[in-house]
Every structure is written in C-alpha cells, then in structure tokens.
N, C-alpha and C positions, 0 to 999 in steps of 0.2 A: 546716280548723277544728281546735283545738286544744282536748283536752279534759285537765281538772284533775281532782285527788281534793279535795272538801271537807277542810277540816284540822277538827281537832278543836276549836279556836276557832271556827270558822265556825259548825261542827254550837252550840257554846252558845250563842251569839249569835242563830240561826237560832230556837233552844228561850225565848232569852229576850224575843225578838220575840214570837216567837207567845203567852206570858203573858202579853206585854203588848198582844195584840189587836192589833198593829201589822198592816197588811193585806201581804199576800203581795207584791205589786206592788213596797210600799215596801220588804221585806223583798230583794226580790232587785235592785234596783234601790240599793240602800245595801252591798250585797256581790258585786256585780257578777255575781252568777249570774245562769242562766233561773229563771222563773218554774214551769216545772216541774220545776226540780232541788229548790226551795225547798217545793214541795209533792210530794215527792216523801220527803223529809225528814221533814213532818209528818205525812205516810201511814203511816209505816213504825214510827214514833216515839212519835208521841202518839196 
C-alpha cells in the first residue's frame, strides 16, 4: 500500500467541500483519498 502527503490544493478543496456541505463520502471519493483521511482533515481543521 502506498501512502501520499495531501498537497496543499487538496487540503483547499477538501476546506471548500466541507462549506459547501458536500458529504465526506463524495469528498473522498472526488479526491481519491479514504474517507478517514478526509475526516481527519476536518477534525484537526474546522
């Protein structure tokens, strides 16, 4: 398994999903991450 650093596009993208209440699922499933990388981002974050 191959693990990546989120890039700094990602993280805004990530920031501007979640304002727009887009649900996590489609958030990581549109950036090809896990679903806990993606709330993991908005744990720490928001």
């Amino acid at each position: 398994m191959t693990y990546t650093h989120l890039t700094t596009d990602e993280l805004v993208m990530i920031e501007a999903y979640y304002h727009q209440n887009i649900a996590v699922t489609t958030i990581s499933a549109r950036l090809k991450h896990s679903r806990m990388t993606v709330y993991n981002v908005m744990s720490s974050t928001f």
